[in-house]
N, CA, C and O atoms as a GROMACS GRO file, in nm:
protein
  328
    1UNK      N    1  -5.934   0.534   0.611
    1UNK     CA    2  -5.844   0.542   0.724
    1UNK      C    3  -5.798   0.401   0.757
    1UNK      O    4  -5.878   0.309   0.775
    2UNK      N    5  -5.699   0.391   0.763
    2UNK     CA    6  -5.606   0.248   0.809
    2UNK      C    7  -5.568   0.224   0.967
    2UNK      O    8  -5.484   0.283   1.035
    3UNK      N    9  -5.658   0.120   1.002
    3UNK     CA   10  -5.646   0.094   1.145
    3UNK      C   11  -5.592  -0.020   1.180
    3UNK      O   12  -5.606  -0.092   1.081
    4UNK      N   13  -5.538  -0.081   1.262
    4UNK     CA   14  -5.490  -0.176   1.331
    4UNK      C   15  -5.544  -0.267   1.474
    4UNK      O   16  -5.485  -0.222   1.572
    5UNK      N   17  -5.615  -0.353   1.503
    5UNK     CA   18  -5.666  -0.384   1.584
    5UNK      C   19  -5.565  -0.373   1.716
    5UNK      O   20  -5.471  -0.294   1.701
    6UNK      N   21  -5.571  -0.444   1.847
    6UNK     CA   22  -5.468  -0.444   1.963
    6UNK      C   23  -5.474  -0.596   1.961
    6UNK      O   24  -5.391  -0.657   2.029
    7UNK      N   25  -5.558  -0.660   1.895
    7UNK     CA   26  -5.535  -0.788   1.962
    7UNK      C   27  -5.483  -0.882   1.761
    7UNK      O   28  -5.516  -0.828   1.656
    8UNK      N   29  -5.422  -0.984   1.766
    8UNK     CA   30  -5.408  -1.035   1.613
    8UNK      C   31  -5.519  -1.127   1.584
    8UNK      O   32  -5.571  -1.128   1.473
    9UNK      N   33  -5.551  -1.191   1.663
    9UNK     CA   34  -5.664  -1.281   1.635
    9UNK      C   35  -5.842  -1.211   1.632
    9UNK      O   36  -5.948  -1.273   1.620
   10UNK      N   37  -5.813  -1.044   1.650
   10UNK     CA   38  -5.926  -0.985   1.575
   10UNK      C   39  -5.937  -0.994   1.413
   10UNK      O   40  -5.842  -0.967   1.339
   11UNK      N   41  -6.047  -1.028   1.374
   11UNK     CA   42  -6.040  -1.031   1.230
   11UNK      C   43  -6.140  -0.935   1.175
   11UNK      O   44  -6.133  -0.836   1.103
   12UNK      N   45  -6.217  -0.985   1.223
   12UNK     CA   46  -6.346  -0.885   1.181
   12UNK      C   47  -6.399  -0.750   1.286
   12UNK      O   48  -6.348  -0.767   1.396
   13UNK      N   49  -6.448  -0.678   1.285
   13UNK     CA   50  -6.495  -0.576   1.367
   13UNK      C   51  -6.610  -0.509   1.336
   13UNK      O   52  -6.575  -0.473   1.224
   14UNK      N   53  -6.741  -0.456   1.352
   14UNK     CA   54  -6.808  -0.362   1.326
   14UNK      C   55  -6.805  -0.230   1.326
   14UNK      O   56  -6.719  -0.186   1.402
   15UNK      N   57  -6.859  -0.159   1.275
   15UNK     CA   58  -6.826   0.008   1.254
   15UNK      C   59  -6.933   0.040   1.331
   15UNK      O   60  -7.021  -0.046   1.346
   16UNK      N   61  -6.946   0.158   1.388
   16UNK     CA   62  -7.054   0.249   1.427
   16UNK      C   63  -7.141   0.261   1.331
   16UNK      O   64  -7.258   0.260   1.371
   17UNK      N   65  -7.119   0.274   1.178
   17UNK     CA   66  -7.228   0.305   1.119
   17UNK      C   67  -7.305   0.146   1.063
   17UNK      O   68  -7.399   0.138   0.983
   18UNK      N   69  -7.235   0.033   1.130
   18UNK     CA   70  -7.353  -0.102   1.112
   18UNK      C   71  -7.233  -0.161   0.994
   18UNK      O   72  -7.244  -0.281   0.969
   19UNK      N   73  -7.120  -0.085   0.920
   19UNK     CA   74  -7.133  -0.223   0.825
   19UNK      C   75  -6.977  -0.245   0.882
   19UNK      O   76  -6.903  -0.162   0.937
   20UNK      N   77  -6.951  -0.391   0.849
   20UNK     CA   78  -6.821  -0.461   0.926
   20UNK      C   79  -6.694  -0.474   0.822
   20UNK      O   80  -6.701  -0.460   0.700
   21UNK      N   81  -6.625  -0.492   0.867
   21UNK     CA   82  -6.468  -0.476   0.839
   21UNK      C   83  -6.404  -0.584   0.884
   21UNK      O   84  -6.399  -0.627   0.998
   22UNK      N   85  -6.358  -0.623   0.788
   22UNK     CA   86  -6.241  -0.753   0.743
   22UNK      C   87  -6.087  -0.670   0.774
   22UNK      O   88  -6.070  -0.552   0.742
   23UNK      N   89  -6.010  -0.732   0.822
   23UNK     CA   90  -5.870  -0.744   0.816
   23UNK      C   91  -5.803  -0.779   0.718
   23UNK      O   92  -5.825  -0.900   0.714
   24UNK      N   93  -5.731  -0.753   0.631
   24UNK     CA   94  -5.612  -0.762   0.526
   24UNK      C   95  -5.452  -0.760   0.614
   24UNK      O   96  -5.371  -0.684   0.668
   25UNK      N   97  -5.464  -0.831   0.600
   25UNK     CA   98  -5.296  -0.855   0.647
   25UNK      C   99  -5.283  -0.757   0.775
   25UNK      O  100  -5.188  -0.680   0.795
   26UNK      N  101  -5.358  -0.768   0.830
   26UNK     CA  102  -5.366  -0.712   0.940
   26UNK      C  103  -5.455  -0.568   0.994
   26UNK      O  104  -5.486  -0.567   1.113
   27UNK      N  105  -5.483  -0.489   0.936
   27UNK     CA  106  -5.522  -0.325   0.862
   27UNK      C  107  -5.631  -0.343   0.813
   27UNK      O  108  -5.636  -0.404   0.706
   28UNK      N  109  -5.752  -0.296   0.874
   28UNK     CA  110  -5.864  -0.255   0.837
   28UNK      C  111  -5.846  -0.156   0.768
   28UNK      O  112  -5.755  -0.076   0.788
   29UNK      N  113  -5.933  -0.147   0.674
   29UNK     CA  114  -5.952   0.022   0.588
   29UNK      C  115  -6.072   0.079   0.593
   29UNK      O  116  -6.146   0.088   0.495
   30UNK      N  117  -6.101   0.126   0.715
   30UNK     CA  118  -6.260   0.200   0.749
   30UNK      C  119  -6.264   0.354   0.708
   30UNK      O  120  -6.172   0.430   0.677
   31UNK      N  121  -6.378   0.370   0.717
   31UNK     CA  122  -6.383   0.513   0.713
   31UNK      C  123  -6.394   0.576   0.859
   31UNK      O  124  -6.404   0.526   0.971
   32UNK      N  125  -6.386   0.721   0.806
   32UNK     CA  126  -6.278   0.825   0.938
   32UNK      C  127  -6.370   0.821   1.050
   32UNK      O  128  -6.315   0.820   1.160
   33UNK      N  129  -6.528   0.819   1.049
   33UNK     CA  130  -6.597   0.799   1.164
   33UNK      C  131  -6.569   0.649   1.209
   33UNK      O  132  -6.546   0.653   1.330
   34UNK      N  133  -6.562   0.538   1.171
   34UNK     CA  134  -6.541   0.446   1.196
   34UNK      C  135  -6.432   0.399   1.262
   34UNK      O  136  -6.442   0.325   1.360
   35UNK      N  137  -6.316   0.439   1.211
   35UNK     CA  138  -6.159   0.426   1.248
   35UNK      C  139  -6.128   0.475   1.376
   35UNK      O  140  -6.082   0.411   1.471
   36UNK      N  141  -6.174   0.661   1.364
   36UNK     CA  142  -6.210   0.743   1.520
   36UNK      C  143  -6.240   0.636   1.618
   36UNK      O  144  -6.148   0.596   1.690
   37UNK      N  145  -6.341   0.593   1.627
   37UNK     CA  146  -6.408   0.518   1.682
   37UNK      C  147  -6.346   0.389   1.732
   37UNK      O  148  -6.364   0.352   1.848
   38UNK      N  149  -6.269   0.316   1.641
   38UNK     CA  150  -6.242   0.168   1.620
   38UNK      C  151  -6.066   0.239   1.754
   38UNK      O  152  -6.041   0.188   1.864
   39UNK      N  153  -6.004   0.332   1.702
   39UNK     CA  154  -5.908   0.415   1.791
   39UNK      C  155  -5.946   0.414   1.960
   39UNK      O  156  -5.903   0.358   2.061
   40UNK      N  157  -6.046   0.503   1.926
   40UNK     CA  158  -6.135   0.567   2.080
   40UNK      C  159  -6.110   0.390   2.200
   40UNK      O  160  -6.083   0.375   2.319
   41UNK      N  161  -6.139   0.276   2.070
   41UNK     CA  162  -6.192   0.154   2.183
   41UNK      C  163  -6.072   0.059   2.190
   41UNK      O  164  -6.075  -0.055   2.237
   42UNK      N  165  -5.975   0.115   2.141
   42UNK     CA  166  -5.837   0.039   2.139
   42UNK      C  167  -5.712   0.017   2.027
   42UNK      O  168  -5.590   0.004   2.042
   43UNK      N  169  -5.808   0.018   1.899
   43UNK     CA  170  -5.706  -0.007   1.800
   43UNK      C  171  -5.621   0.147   1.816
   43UNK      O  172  -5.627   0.238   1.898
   44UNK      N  173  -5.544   0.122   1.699
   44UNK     CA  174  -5.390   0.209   1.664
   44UNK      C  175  -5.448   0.245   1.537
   44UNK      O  176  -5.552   0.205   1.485
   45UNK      N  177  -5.358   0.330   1.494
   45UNK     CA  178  -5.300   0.385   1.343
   45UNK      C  179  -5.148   0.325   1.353
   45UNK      O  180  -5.064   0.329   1.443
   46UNK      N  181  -5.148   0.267   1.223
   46UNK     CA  182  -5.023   0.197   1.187
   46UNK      C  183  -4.914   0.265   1.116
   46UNK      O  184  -4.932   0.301   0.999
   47UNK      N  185  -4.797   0.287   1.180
   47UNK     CA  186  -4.719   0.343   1.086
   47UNK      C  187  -4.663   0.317   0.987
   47UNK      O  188  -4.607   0.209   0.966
   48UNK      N  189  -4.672   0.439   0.883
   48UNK     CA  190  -4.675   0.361   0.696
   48UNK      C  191  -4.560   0.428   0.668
   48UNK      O  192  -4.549   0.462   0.550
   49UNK      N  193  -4.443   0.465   0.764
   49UNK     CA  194  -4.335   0.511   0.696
   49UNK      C  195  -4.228   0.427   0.626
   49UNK      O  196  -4.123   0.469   0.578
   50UNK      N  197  -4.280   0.277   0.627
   50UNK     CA  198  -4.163   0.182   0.621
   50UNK      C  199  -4.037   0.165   0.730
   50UNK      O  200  -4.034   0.188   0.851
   51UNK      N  201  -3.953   0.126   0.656
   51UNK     CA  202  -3.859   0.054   0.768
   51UNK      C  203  -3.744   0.166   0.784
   51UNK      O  204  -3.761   0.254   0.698
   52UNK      N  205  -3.657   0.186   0.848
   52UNK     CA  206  -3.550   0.266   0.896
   52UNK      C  207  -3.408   0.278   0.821
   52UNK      O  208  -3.379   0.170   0.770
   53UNK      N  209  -3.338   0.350   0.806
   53UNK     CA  210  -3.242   0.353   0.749
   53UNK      C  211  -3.163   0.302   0.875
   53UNK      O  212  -3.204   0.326   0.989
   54UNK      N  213  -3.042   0.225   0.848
   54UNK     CA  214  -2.963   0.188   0.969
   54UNK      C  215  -2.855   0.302   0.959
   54UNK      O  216  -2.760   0.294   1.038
   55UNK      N  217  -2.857   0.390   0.887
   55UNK     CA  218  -2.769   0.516   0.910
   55UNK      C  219  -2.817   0.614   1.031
   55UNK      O  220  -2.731   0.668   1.101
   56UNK      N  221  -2.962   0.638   1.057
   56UNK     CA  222  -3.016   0.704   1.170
   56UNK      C  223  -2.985   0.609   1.249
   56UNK      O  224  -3.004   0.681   1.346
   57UNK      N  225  -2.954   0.512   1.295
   57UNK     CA  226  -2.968   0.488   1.442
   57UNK      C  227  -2.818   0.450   1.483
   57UNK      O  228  -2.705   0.458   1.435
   58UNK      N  229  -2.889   0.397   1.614
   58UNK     CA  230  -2.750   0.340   1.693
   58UNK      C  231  -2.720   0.214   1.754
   58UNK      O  232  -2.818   0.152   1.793
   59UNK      N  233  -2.592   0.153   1.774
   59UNK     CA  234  -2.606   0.000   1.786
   59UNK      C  235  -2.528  -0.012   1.933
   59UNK      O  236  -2.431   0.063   1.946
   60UNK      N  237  -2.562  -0.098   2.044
   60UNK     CA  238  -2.518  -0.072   2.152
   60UNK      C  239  -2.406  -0.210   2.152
   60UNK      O  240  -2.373  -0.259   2.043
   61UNK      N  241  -2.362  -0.257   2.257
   61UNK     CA  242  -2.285  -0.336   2.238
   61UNK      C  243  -2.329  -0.467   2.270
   61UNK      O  244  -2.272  -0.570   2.233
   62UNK      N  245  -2.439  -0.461   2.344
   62UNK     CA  246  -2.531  -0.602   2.355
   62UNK      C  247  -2.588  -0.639   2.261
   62UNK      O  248  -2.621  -0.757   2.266
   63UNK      N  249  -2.618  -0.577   2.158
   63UNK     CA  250  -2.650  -0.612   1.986
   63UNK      C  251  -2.782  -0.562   2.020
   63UNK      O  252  -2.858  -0.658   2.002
   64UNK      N  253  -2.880  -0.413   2.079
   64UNK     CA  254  -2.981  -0.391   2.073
   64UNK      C  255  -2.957  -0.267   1.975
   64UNK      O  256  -2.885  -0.170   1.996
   65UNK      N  257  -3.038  -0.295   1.859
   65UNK     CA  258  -3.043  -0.162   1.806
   65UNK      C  259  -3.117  -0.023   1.852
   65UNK      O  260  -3.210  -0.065   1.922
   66UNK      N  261  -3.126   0.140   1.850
   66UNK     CA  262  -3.180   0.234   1.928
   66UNK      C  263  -3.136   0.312   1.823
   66UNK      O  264  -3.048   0.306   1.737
   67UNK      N  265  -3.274   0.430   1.876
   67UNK     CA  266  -3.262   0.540   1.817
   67UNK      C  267  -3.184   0.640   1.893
   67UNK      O  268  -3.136   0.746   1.853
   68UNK      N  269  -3.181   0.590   2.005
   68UNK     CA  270  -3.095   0.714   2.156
   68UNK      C  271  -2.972   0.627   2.169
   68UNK      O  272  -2.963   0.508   2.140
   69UNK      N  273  -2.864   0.719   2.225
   69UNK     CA  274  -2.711   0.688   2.281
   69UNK      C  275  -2.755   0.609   2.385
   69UNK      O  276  -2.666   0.528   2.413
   70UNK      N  277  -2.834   0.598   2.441
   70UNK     CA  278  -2.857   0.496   2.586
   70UNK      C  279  -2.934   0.363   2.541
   70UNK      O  280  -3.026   0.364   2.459
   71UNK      N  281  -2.898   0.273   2.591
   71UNK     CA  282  -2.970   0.121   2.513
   71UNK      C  283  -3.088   0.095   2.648
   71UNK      O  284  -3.065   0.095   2.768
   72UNK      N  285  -3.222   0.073   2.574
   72UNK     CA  286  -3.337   0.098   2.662
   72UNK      C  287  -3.329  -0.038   2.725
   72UNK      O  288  -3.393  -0.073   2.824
   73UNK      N  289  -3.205  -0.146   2.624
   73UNK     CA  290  -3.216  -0.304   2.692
   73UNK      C  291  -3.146  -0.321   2.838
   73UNK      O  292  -3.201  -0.364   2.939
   74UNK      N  293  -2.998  -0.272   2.824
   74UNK     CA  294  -2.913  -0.314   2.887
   74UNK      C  295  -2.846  -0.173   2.991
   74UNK      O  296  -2.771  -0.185   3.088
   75UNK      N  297  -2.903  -0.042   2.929
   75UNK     CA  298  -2.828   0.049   3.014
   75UNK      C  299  -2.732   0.142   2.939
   75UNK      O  300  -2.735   0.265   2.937
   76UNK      N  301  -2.635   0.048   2.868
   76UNK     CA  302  -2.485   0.093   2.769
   76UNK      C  303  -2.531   0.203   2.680
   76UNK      O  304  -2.639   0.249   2.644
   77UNK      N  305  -2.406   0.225   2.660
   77UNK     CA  306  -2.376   0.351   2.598
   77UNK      C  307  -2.381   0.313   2.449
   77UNK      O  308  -2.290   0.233   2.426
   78UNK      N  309  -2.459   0.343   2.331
   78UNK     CA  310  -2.444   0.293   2.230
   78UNK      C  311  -2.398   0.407   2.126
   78UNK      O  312  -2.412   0.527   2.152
   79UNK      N  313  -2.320   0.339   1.962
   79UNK     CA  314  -2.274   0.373   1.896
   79UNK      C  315  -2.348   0.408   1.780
   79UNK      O  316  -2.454   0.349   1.757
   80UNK      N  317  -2.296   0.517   1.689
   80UNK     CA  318  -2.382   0.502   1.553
   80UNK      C  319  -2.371   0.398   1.467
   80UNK      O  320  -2.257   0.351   1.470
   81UNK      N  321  -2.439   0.346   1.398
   81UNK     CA  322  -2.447   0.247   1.302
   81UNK      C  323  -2.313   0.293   1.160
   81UNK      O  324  -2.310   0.386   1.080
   82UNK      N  325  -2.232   0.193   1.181
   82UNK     CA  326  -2.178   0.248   1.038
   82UNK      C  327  -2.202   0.226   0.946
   82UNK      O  328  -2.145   0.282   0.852
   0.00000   0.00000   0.00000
């Protein structure tokens, strides 16, 4: 299971079951009782979908990109990406 700490300057962490976990580029790779756990006390699951097509989204006119017609920066009404 691939976890993510909350803080970046976590590196290392312990598991519930005693043995510890190193960070790789950020992403622990614990196992599922461990991860549960490492979750339960703050970390994330990282999303592994990669990056976005700029065809799904939308571009507002303040230059914030969004997935919604409303720009969460400025208010405006934003456009689809062409």
């Amino acid at each position: 299971m691939k976890v993510v700490a909350p803080a970046r300057a976590c590196v290392e962490v312990d598991g519930l079951s005693g043995r510890r976990y190193r960070a790789r580029d950020g992403i622990y790779e614990m196992s599922p009782r461990d991860g549960k756990a490492f979750v339960a006390a703050g970390g994330f699951v990282p999303s592994l979908s990669g990056a976005t097509s700029r065809a799904t989204g939308y571009r507002c006119s303040c230059g914030f990109g969004s997935f919604f017609t409303t720009c969460s920066r400025c208010g405006g009404t934003c456009t689809k990406e062409p």
